[in-house]
Each structure stands twice: as C-alpha cells, then as structure tokens.
N, C-alpha and C positions, 0 to 999 in steps of 0.2 A: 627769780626767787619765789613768785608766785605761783607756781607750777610745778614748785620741789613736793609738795604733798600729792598732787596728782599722777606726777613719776613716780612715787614712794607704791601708788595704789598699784599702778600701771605695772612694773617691776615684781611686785608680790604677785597681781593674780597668775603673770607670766610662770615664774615658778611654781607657783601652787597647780598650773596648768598643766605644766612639765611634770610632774611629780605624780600626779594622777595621773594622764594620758599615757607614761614610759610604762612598758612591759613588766612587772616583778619578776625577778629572777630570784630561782631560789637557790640557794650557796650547796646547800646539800638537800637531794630529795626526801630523806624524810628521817626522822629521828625517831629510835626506841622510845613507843610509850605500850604500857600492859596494854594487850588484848588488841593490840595491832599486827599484824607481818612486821618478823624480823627483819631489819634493813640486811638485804646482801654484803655479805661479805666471801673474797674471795684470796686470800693471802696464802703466803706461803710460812712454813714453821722454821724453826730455828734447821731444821736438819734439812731444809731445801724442799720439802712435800708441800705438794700444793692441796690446800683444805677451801671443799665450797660449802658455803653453809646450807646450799641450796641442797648441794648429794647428802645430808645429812637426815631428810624426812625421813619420818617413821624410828625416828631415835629423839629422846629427850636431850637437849644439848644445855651444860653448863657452860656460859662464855662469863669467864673472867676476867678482869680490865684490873692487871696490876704494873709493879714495876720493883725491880732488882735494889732498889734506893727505898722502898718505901715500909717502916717498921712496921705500919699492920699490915701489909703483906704479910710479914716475915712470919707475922705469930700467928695467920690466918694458914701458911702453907702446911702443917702438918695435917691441919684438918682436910682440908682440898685431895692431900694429899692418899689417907684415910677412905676417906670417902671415894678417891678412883679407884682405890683397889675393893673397897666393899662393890663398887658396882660392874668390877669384869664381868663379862659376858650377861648384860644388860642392856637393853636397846636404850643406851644411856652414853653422850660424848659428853666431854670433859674439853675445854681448850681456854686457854690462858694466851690472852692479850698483850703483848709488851709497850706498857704508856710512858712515852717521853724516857725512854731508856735507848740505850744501848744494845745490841744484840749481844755481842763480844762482852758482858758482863754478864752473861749466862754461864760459862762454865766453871766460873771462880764461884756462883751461886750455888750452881747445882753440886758442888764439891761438901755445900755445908749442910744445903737442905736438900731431898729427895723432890724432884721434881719427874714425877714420872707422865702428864700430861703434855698434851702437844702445846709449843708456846708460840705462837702466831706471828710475826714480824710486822706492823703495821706502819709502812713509809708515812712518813709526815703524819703522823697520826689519823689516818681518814676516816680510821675503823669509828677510833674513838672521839672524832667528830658526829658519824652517821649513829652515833648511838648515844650522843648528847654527855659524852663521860665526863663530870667535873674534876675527880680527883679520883684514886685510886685506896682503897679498892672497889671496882664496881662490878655485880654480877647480874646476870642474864637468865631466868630459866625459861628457854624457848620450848613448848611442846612440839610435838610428834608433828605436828600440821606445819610449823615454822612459826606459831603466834607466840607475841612476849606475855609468861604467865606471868612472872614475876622479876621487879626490878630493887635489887638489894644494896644498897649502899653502907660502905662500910665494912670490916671485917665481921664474921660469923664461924660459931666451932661448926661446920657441916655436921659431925657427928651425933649431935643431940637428936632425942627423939622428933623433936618439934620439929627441926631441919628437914632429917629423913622422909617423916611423916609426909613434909611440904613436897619434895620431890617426888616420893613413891607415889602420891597423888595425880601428875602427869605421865606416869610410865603405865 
C-alpha cells in the first residue's frame, strides 16, 4: 500500500512517455483553409466522368458541398444554377459535391431543379473530410493557381452584384 502513489507516478510518466515519443499520424493530409493549395480531389460525377481537380489550373473552380435532403441547398440551387450558365465559356468550373447523400437521389432532384453542373460522388465522404465540411451548404472558390480564395458557409444568391464582383475578381 505504501508504494500505490509511487506506481501511480510510475504508470503516468510511462504513458505521458508513450504519447509523446509515438509518431503523430495524421487522419487526413490537410484541410481547406483560404490562401492554402486546394486539397486534391479526384472523383468521379454522377454520369461516371472522372474530374481532377488538379486538370483544372488555369480555370477558377466553384466546388460546392451540398446534398439532395438539404433545404438551403434547394433555395441556393437556382442561383448556382444562374450563375453556370452566366459563366459558359469562361475559364470558370462549377462542381457540386454530394455530402452524406445518395447518388440515386439525383434524378428525382434533377426532375424539380435544373442541375446543369457536374455533381461529384464522394465515397464515404473523404472529399468532405479533406476540406473540413461541417454541414452543407459549403463552397470553395479555388483560383486559377489551385489556392482557396474563399471559403463560404451557408447558402448565397450567386447572382448579386457583390457575389459576381467576388468571383470575377479571380478569373
């Protein structure tokens, strides 16, 4: 009994020993924050095309992190929507993230809202891991180089001057 405080010591530094000395691994290499390299992504879309974010330089890229369940998507998609077609023939991609969804609840979607953008398939969500996504909706505006300009949380009408303005600033 006299020696339980001593094992008490003994036991702790062992672990405190182990805990420092073991290698840190890290779960995912790195997360979306502005003014860093976009974390790679390399998935395929809902229609089987495989999209790298890497063959993407020299085009401004919006990556949106939504889902088929989630009501400000809903009311954010016209504008997204808007907005890919103001930017045809614009060294400007558009792509939409499917978070914690379903694939196969894309066509019942795309029946109500116009989804004219590529919508990505992310297994087990990794995308939306390596880019730190809480909830949906979350957007990305990567510049021409691959660097995150901007990190938007929440729905937004794209359409507004202010919006545009922000984008048209990276292209």
């Amino acid at each position: 009994m006299k020696y339980k405080g001593l094992i008490l010591v003994i036991v702790i530094a062992i672990c405190l020993a182990v805990l420092i000395l073991l290698p840190k691994e890290k779960i995912y290499e790195e997360i979306a924050a502005v003014g860093k390299p976009a974390p790679a992504v390399e998935l395929k879309d809902a229609d089987g095309n495989l999209w790298k974010l890497s063959d993407l330089r020299g085009k401004v890229v919006f990556l949106n992190f939504w889902a088929t369940w989630c009501t400000t998507c809903k009311s954010e998609m016209p504008y997204k929507e808007k907005l890919f077609q103001k930017m045809q023939g614009r060294p400007f991609q558009m792509l939409g993230i499917l978070f914690r969804d379903s694939p196969s609840n894309l066509p019942a979607y795309k029946m109500k809202l116009p989804v004219s953008a590529p919508t990505l398939i992310s297994n087990d969500n990794e995308a939306a891991k390596l880019y730190g996504i809480t909830g949906v909706p979350e957007t990305f505006i990567i510049d021409k180089n691959g660097i995150v300009r901007e990190k938007i949380v929440g729905p937004r009408e794209w359409t507004t001057p202010e919006n545009l303005a922000m984008i048209e600033k990276y292209l």
